[in-house]
N, C-alpha and C positions, 0 to 999 in steps of 0.2 A: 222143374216142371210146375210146382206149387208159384214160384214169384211171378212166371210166366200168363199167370192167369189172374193175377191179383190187377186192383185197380192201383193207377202210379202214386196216386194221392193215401193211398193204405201204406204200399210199400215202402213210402217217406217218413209215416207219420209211427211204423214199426221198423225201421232201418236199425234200431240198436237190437232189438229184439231178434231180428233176421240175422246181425252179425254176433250176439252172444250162441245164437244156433246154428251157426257155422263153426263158430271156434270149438262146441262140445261135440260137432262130426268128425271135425278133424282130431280129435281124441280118442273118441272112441276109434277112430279108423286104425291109430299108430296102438290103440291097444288089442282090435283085433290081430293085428300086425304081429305084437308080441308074444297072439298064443298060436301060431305057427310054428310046425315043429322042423326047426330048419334044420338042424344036426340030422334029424333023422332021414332026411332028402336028400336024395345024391342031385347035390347043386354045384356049382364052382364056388370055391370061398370069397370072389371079387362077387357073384351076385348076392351071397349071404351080406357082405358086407355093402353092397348099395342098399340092399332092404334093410338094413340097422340104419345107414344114415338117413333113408328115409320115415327110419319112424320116428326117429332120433326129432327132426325138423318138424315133424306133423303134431311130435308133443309142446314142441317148443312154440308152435304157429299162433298168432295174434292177430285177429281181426278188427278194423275200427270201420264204423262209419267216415265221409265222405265229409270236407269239411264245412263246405255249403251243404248238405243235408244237417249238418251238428249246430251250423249258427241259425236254421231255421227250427229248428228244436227248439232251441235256449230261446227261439223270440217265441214262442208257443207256449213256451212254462214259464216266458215272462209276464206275457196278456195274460195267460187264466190267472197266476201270483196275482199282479197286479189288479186285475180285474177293469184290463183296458177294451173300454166296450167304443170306440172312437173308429168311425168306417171307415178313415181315412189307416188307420193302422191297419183294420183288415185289408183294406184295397192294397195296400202295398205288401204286407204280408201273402197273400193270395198269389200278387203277378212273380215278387222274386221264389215259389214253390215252382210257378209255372215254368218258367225260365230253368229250374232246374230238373225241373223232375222231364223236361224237354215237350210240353203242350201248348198248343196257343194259347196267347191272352186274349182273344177278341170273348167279349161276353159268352155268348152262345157256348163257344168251346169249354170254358173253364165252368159254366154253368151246370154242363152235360157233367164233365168229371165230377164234381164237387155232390149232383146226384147218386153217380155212379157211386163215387164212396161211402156217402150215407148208405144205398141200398146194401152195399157187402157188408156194412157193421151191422146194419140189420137181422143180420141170417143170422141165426140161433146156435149155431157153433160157434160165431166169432167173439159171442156176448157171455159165452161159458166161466171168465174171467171177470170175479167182480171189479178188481181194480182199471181193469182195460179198459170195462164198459163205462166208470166213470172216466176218465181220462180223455176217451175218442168221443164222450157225451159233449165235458166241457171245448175241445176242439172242434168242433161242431159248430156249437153256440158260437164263439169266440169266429171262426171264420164267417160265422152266416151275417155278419155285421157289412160285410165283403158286398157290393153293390153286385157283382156277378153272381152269387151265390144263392140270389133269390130274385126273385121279380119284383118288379114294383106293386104289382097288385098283391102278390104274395104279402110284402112288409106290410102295404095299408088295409089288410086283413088282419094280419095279426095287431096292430097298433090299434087299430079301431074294437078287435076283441076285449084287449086289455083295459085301453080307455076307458072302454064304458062300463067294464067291471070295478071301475073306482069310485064312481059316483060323482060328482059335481061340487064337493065342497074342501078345501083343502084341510090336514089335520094341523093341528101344532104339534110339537117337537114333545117326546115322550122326557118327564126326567132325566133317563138314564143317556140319553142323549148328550146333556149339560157337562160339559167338564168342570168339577171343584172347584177349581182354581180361578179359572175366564169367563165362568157363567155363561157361553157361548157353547152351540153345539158342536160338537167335535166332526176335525174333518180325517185325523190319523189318531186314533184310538189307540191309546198303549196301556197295558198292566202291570200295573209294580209288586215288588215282590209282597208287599202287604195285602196284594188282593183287592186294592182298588185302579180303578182306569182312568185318567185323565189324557188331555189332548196332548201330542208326543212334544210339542214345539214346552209347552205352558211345565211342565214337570221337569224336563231337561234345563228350562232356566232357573227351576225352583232349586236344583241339585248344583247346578254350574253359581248359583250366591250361595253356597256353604252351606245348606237345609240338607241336614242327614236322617230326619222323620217323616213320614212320612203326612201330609198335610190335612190328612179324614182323621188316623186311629191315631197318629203321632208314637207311631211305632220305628223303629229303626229300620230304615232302609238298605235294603242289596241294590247299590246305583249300577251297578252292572248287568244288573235284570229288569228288560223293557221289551212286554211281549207284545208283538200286535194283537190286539182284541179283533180279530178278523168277524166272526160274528155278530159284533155291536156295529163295528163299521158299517159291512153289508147290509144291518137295519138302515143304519143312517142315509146309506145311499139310495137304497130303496123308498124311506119315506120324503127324501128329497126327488128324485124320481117321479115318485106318485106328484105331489103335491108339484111341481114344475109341470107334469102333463097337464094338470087340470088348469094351471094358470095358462098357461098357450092357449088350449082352445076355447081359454072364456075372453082372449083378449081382443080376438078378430073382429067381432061384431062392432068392439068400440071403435076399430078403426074406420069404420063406415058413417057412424052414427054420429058422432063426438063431434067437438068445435075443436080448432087447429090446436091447441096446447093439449087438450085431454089426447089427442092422435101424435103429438109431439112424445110425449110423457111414454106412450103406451110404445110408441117407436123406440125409444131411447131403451125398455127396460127390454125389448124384444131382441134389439141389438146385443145387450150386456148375454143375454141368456145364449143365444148364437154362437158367440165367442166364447162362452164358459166348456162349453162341450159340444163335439162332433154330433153325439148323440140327440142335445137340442136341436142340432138342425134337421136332423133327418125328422124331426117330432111336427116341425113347424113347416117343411114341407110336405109333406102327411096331412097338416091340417087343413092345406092348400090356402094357404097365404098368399103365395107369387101370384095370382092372378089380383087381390088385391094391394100389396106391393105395384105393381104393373100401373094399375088404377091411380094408386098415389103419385107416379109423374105428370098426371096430367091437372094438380091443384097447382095453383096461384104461390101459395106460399114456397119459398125457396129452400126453408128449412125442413121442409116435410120431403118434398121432393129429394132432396141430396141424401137425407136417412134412408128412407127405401132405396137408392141405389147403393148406398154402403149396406143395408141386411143384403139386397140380392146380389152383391158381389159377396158377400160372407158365406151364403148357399150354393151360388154357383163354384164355389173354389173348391175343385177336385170331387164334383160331382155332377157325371155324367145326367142323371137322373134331375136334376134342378135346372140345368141347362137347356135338357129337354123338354121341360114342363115350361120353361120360361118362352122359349120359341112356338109353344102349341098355345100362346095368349094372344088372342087379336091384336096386330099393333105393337106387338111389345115392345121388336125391336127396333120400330120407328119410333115410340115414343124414348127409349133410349135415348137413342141416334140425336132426339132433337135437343138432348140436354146439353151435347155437344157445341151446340152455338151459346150456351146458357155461361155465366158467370164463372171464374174462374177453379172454385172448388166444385161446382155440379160439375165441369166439364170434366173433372178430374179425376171422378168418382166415374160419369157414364164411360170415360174410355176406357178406367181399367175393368168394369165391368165388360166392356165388351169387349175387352184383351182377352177374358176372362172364357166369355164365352165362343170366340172364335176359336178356341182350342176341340169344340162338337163339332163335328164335320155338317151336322145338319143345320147348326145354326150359323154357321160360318155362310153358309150359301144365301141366308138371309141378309145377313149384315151388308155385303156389296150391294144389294137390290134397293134398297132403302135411301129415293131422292138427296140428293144431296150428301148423304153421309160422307166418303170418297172426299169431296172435296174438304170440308169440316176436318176429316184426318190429316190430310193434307197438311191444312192452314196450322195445326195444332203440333203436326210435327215437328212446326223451327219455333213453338212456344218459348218464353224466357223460363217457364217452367220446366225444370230439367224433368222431371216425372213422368208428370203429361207428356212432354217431349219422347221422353222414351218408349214409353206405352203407346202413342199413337204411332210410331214407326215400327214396336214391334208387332201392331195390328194390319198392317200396311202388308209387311212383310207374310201375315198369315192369309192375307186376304190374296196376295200373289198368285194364289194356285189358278184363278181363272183368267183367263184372256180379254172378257170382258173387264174384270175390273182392275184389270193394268193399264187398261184404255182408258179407263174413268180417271186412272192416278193421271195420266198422261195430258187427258184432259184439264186437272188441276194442277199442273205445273208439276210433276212429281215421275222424273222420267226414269228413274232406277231401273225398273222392271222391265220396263219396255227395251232397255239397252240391252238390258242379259240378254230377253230373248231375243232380240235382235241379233245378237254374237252366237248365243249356243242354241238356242231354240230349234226344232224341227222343222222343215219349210216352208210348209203350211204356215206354223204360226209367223215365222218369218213373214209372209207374204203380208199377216193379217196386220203386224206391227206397223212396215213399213205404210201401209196403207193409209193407217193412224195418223203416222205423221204428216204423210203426205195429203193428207186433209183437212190439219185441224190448221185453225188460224194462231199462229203464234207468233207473240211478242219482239221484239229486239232483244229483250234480255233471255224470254225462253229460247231462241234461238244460240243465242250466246253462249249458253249454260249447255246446248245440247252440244254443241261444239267438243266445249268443254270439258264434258265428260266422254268423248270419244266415238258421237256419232257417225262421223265421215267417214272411217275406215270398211265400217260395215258397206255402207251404202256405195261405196265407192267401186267392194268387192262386186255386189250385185249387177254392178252397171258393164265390169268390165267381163264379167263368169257366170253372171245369172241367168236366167231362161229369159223366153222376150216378158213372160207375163210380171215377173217380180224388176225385171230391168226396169219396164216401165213406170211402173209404181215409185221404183229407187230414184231414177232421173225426177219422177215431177216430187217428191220429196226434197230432193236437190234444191231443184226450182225453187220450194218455199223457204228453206233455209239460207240460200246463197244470195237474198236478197238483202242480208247484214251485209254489209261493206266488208266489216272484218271477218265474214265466213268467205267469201268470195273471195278472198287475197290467199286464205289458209286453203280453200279447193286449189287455188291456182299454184301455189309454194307445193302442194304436194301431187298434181299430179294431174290432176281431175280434164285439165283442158284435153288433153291430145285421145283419152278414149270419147269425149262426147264430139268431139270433130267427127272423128271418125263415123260414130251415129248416125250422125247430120249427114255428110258424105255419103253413108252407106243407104240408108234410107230415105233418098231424094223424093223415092216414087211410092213412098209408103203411105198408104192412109188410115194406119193407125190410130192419125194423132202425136207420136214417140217425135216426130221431128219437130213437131213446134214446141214442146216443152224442151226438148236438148236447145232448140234456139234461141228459148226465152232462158235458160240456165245461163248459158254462154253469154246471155245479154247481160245477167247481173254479174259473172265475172266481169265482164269489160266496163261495168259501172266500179266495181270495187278498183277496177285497177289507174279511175280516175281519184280516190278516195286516198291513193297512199301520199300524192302531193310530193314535194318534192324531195322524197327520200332518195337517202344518199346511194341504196344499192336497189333502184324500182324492179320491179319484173316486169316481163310484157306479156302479153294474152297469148299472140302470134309466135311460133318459133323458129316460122319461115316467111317470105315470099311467096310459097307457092299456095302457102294455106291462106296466106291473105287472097290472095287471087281466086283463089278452088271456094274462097267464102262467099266475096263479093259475086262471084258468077254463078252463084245459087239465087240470086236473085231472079230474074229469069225465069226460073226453073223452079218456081215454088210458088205454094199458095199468099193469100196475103196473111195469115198469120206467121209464116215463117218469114216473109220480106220484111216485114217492118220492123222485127228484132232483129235481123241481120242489117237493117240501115240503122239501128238505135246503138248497135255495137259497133258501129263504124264511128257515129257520131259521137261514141263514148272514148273510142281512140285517140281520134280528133283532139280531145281535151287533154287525153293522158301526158304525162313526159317525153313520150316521143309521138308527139301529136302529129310536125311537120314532119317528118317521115314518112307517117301514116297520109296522111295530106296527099303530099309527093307519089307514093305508089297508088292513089287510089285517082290521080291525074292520069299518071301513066297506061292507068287500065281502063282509060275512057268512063271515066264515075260521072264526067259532069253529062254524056250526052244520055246515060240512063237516067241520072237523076233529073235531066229536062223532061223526060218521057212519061216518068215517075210524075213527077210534078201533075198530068193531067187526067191521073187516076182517078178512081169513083169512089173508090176505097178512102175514105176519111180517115184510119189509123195511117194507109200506107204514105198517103199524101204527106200529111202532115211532117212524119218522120224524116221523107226524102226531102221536104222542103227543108228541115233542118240542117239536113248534111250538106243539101247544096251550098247553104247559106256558109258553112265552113268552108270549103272548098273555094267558094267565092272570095272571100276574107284573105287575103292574103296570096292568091291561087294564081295560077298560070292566065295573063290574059289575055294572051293567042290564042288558050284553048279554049275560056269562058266568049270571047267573043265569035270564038268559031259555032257555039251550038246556043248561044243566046237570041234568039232573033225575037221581032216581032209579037210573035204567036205566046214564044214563053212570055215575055212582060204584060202581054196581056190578062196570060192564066195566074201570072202571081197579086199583079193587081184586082182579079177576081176574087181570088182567096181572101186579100186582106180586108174585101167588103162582103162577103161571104158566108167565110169562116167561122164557128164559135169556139175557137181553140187560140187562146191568146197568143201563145206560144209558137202555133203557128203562123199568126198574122206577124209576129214580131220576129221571126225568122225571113217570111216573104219581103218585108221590107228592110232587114237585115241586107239581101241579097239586092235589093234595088240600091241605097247605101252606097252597099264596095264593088259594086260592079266598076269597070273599066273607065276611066274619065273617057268618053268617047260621044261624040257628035250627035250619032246615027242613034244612040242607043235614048239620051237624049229627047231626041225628036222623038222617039217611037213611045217614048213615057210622057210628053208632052201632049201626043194626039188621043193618045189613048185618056186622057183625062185625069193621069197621075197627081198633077198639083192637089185640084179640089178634096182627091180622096185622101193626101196624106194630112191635108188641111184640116179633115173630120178626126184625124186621130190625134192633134194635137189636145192636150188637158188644158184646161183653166184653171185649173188647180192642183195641190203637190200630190204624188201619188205614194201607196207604199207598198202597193204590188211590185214585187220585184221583176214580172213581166212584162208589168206597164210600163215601167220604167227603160226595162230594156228597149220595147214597142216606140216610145216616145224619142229613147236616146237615136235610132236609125232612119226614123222619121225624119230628123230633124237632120241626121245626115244625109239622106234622102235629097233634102230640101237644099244644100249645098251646092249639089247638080247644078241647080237652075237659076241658081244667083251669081253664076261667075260673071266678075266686071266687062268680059270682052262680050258678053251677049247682054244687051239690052232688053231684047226682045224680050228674052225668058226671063230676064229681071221683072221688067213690067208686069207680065202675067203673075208671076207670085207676088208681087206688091197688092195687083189689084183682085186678088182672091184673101187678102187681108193677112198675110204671113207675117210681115213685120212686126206687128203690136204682137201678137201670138212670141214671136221670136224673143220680144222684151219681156213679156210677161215670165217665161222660160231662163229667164237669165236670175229671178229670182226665186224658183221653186223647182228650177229642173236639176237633173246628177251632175256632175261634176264634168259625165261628158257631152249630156245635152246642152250646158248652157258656153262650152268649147265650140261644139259646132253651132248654136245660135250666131254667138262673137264672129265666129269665123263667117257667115251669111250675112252679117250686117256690116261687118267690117267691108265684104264686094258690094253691097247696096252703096256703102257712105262712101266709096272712091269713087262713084257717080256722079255726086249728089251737086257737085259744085258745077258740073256740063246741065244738068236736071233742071238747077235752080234758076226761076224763071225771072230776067229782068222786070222789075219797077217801072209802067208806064210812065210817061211824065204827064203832070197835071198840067192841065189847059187852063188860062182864066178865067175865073168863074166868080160870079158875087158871092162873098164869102157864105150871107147865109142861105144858099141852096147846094155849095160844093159838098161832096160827095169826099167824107175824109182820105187821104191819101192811104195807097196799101202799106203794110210795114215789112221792110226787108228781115230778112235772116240773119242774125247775128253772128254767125258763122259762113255762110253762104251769100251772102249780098243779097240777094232776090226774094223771088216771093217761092217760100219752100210748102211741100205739102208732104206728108208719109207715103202716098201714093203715087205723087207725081215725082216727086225728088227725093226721096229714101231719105228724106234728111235726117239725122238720130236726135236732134234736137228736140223736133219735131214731133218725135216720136217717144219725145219722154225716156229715153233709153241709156242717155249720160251714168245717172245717177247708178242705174243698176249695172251697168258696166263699171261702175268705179266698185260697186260693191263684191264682183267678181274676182276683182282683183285681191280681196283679201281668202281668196281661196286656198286651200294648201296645196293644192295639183298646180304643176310649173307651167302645162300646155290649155288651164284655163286662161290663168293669167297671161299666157303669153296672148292667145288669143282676141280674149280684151284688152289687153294693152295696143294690141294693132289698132283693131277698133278706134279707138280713143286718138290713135294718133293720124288718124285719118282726119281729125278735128284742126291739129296745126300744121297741115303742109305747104309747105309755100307762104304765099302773102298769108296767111289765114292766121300765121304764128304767131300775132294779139288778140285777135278776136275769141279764138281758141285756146287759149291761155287762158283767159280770162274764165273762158267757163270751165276749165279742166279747174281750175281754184275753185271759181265757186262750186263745185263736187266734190273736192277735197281732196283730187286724185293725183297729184305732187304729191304726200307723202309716201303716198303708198308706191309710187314708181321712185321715190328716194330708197325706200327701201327695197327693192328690188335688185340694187349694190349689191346687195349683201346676201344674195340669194344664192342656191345651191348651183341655179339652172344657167351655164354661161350664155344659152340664148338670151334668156331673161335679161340679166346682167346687159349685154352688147343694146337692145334694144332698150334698156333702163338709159344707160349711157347715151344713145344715139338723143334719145326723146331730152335729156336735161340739157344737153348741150344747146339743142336750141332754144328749148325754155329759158335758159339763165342768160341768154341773149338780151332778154328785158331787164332792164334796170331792177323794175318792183317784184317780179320773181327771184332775182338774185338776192335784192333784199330782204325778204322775206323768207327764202327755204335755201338761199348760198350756204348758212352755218349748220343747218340738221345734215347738208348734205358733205358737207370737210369730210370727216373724217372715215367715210366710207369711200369717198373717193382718195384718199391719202390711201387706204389700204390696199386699192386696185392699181394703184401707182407701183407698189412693191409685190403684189402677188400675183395681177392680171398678166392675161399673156400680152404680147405685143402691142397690139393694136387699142386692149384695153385700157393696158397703159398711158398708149398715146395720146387714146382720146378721153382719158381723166384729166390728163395735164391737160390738156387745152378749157375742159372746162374748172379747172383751179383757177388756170390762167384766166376765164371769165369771173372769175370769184376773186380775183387779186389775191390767193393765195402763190401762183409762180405769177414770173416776168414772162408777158407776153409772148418777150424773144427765146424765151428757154428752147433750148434743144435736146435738153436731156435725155426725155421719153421717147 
């Protein structure tokens, strides 16, 4: 009944006492016991003899305290011994009482008990014991060091009573002070058996060098008797004490006043006193320093600044109370925060300060708020400085607790937290994560990285399980993510295609919004699945026929944000490894007569895109079917676009589609009336381009232009002549790709088999007196007549020899073959001297000598054909018969048939065989 009412903080602090008075009840009970007169009671001898064995046990019985109540003892009689006045021991001695004696540790609570027990030692029965009442005095004191144990205003009362009962001047050290020995004042005071006290370290060495006298009366020493002087010590302490208080708060003022070394000086020695004892700090927080500390971040000098954050990480370190007072300073913790960007030791100092003090729940709430900070931790956490490094991650980690500043890490590249809660998090937050991402603009490598670490799973969950409002969010996250190539390829490897089909499918008629982001997802898978190139085991997008189909016929049936990502993903199959497949069923399913229809939209995305696919489709495509829905009207609308349009890509798509369309008549004429020559005329360059668009634009142009120059139409030759294509065509042969100046060759080459019907006879001259005639016109050196570029496509003429011979050192087989045609359009028939001659002066023999020797057997055969009659001439045999031996010896033994045959015969023109050989 008595313990039952006792405070738990007494019942601890007397738990030996409690059980020495338990073990003398249990005595006295086994001795009441044994003045019962049992013989004299008619009892049974089995209960006579339970009551002997039980008193037998009750004399025997041994009470102890409680092993955790025994080691909080011993640290109690160790602080008052020692006279450990350090807050950080009471704080810890205080929470492991609480913990046992079973109270909370939040302040308040241990505050109230810690009350509570003073007021019961108070009472005037309990103080009846003079030894007690010293005892539970000094435990008192000794706990009230304990930050719970009083209030802040409480300390800066009593410290400022004290303070100012000392006066303002510091004392010097009393004689007795001085140890004999080290003329320094002593810091462990010992007594020798002679009755003098020196410092314990200085006397133990005088004894440990053989000195058996003692060093004052030189009396003989008992080295085995060394008493602490506890009374002199406690002076000492006391007059260091006193004289530390009064130097702290005379030092303040100088920190304001002073030029940077005297505030240097005055830091350095503030620091030393901080670190010396628990007790300085509580003295200098008192003095209310931190708000000038605070102050000193925002000086110029670097070394002033980095010392204040080394004292206020020295005061914040396991003190609530410092922590607090630093967060209630205007700015504090921005000015912190901004040491952070600063030089590698300030940073190093501001982070573990505020490692330091994100451990306060109130300041922890600050530090995320603070512009910039978040990312600065961020940046610091993959420091080459392992310290910094750690400290800014495990600040990272403390600042986790909010939503907002996981967003912020998220923000700075730093996605940890946002994963977790994306995997375990509650839904809500779930919703808020995904949201995050699905907003913020990130990297190719954040994306990478987010991969990496195991975003898809989650998000993937949501899309297929989640409600519509979190699905949504999941998919356009998707969206932003899956525009890596390499995210795209890992959606598609695990899974991700066939639930957003589904979406798309299911929500045709939704106006959510949900179907153009699943469409634009599904777009960048089918860009990633052009990206894997020609790996040996590709995947595909599609895992049927019917979903290609069920795809394509959404088109139709949607708006235009969703059409033009379902033509972009067609067009991206198109490209993929099984491109012509994809090709082939999108024939099958009538693609080209929508994409004509497409073609005439208003919609500038939608346009654009179907122009592209068409332009595939076209390329290589069915041309029963392209000629069946090509009429008219479309080349009219494509030749609209290409003067139109400001989308390069799609002008170089529209005439991509003029290009390969069908060699056909009608198609032809209907590009001729409609005005096609002049406009592809304007998109030819006068110079090299290095848009990779333009160049595409330029390359189909010029196939384009192919159309219109085949030798069996004259007509349409003329018109392109006389709209100036040819010089355009030569200029192209030295600044255009490799297959614009292919298809140039190939349009000059049908010009130049004209050229010699074209080339207009040499009147003859009349007689005339010589000096009024009218000089005669000069024929074509090639052509006999009188040649023009316009009137007889002559290449002459047109200056075009030379850069056709230069084509020929091209490394592509079907440029050169090209030009090589070209050129040999120069010697056919009679013309095979006149055309000799200028194929030499071009220099374009050797390069068709080397042409033997080439990869390409077309090359090769037409190399051949063209020497053969070359070497027909004396002066070309003698001249390039020997570069060319021994390339044609090798075609003799390695060529097929025919190549064979016809080396030998030009050996045989070279008098390397006999004319009559039959060998070959």
């Amino acid at each position: 009944m008595e313990c039952t009412k006792r405070n738990k903080l007494y019942l601890l602090m007397n738990c030996r006492t409690i059980v020495k008075r338990l073990e003398n009840i249990t005595r006295e009970i086994s001795l009441a016991l044994d003045l019962l007169p049992l013989a004299t009671l008619d009892l049974a001898s089995g209960i006579i003899e339970e009551i002997a064995e039980l008193r037998h046990s009750l004399q025997r019985a041994e009470f102890k305290a409680a092993i955790a109540e025994e080691e909080i003892l011993e640290k109690i009689e160790s602080g008052i011994q020692e006279r450990n006045v350090d807050r950080s021991y009471a704080n810890n001695l205080l929470a492991h009482i609480a913990e046992v004696v079973g109270i909370s540790t939040e302040r308040a609570a241990l505050k109230k008990e810690f009350e509570d027990f003073k007021s019961e030692i108070e009472n005037a029965h309990l103080l009846k014991d003079q030894a007690e009442s010293i005892q539970m005095a000094q435990i008192i004191a000794l706990l009230e060091r304990a930050d719970a144990a009083s209030s802040p205003k409480e300390k800066e009362m009593k410290y400022f009573t004290k303070r100012k009962s000392l006066g303002s001047l510091t004392l010097e050290p009393l004689q007795s002070f001085y140890c004999p020995i080290t003329r320094d004042v002593m810091v462990d005071p010992v007594e020798t058996s002679s009755g003098q006290t020196f410092e314990r370290s200085a006397i133990e060495k005088w004894l440990a060098d053989g000195n058996k006298l003692c060093p004052l009366t030189m009396t003989p020493l008992n080295t085995s008797i060394l008493r602490p002087n506890k009374t002199l010590r406690q002076s000492i302490e006391e007059w260091k004490d006193r004289n530390t208080m009064i130097t702290i708060a005379s030092m303040k003022s100088k920190l304001t006043n002073e030029g940077d070394e005297e505030v240097l000086h005055c830091l350095e020695q503030l620091e030393d006193l901080c670190v010396q004892r628990d007790q300085h700090r509580e003295w200098v927080i008192l003095e209310n320093y931190i708000p000038v500390l605070i102050q000193l971040l925002r000086e110029k000098n670097l070394d002033i600044r980095n010392r204040a954050l080394v004292i206020l990480y020295i005061l914040a370190k396991d003190s609530d109370d410092a922590k607090e007072r630093i967060a209630n300073v205007d700015n504090a913790i921005e000015y912190i925060v901004q040491s952070l960007g600063r030089r590698i030791g300030e940073r190093k100092s501001a982070v573990a300060l505020l490692l330091e003090l994100s451990k306060c729940t109130l300041v922890r709430d600050y530090i995320g708020k603070v512009q910039g900070g978040i990312l600065l931790l961020v940046t610091m956490s993959s420091s080459d400085d392992s310290q910094a490094a750690t400290d800014a991650q495990e600040l990272l980690e403390n600042l986790a607790f909010s939503d907002q500043n996981i967003i912020q890490m998220a923000k700075a590249n730093y996605f940890k937290h946002l994963l977790q809660r994306l995997s375990t998090g509650p839904e809500e937050v779930k919703m808020i994560m995904v949201s995050t991402l699905a907003e913020m603009d990130l990297t190719d490598h954040n994306k990478a990285s987010l991969f990496g670490e195991g975003v898809l799973s989650p998000l993937l969950h949501f899309v297929s399980d989640g409600d519509a409002g979190i699905q949504k969010v999941a998919i356009k996250a998707l969206r932003n993510l899956s525009s890596l190539p390499a995210n795209g390829l890992q959606m598609v490897r695990e899974g991700a295609v066939r639930p957003l089909l589904d979406l798309l499918f299911r929500h045709i008629s939704s106006s959510s919004g949900l179907r153009e982001q699943v469409a634009a997802t599904i777009m960048h898978l089918a860009e990633s699945i052009v990206s894997q190139g020609s790996s040996p085991t590709p995947i595909s997008l599609l895992e049927s026929d019917e979903d290609a189909l069920r795809l394509f016929s959404l088109i139709n049936l949607t708006g235009p944000d969703v059409q033009q990502n379902i033509l972009r993903i067609f067009y991206s199959l198109c490209q993929s490894p099984s491109g012509a497949s994809i090709q082939t069923k999108l024939t099958e399913y009538s693609a080209v007569q929508v994409l004509v229809q497409l073609c005439e939209q208003e919609n500038q995305n939608v346009r654009a895109n179907a122009v592209k696919l068409f332009s595939c489709l076209v390329e290589g495509g069915n041309e029963a079917t392209i000629l069946e829905h090509v009429d008219r009207k479309c080349l009219e609308t494509l030749l609209r676009i290409i003067q139109s349009s400001n989308d390069l890509e799609e002008i170089a798509s529209a005439m991509g589609i003029i290009s390969n369309l069908p060699e056909d008549r009608q198609i032809a004429e209907w590009l001729l009336n409609a005005g096609a020559i002049p406009v592809i005329f304007k998109i030819l360059p006068n110079s090299k381009q290095n848009d990779p668009h333009r160049n595409r634009l330029v390359e189909n142009a010029v196939g384009a232009i192919c159309r219109f120059t085949v030798p069996t139409n004259l007509e349409w030759q003329k018109k392109a002549a006389e709209a100036g294509i040819i010089p355009m065509l030569v200029q192209l042969l030295d600044f255009g790709t490799t297959l614009t100046k292919k298809n140039a060759a190939i349009s000059l080459t049908h010009f130049s088999e004209n050229s010699l019907m074209l080339s207009r006879p040499i009147p003859k001259q009349k007689a005339r007196f010589c000096c009024f005639s009218v000089p005669p016109e000069t024929g074509c050196r090639i052509h006999g007549g009188v040649c023009a570029v316009e009137s007889s496509f002559c290449l002459v003429e047109a200056d075009a020899v030379k850069p056709l011979v230069r084509v020929l050192e091209d490394p592509d087989p079907g440029a050169c073959e090209a030009s090589l045609d070209a050129l040999l359009t120069l010697i056919e028939a009679e013309r095979l001297q006149s055309g000799g001659k200028v194929l030499a002066e071009a220099n374009a023999i050797p390069s068709i000598i080397k042409f033997l020797s080439s990869s390409s057997p077309t090359l090769q055969e037409k190399a051949l054909n063209a020497l053969e009659r070359i070497f027909r001439l004396p002066e070309f045999k003698q001249n390039y018969g020997p570069s060319a031996q021994m390339p044609l010896v090798d075609l003799t033994q390695r060529g097929n048939s025919s190549m064979r045959s016809l080396s030998a015969r030009i050996l045989a023109h070279l008098n390397v065989l006999h004319d009559q050989s039959s060998y070959f």
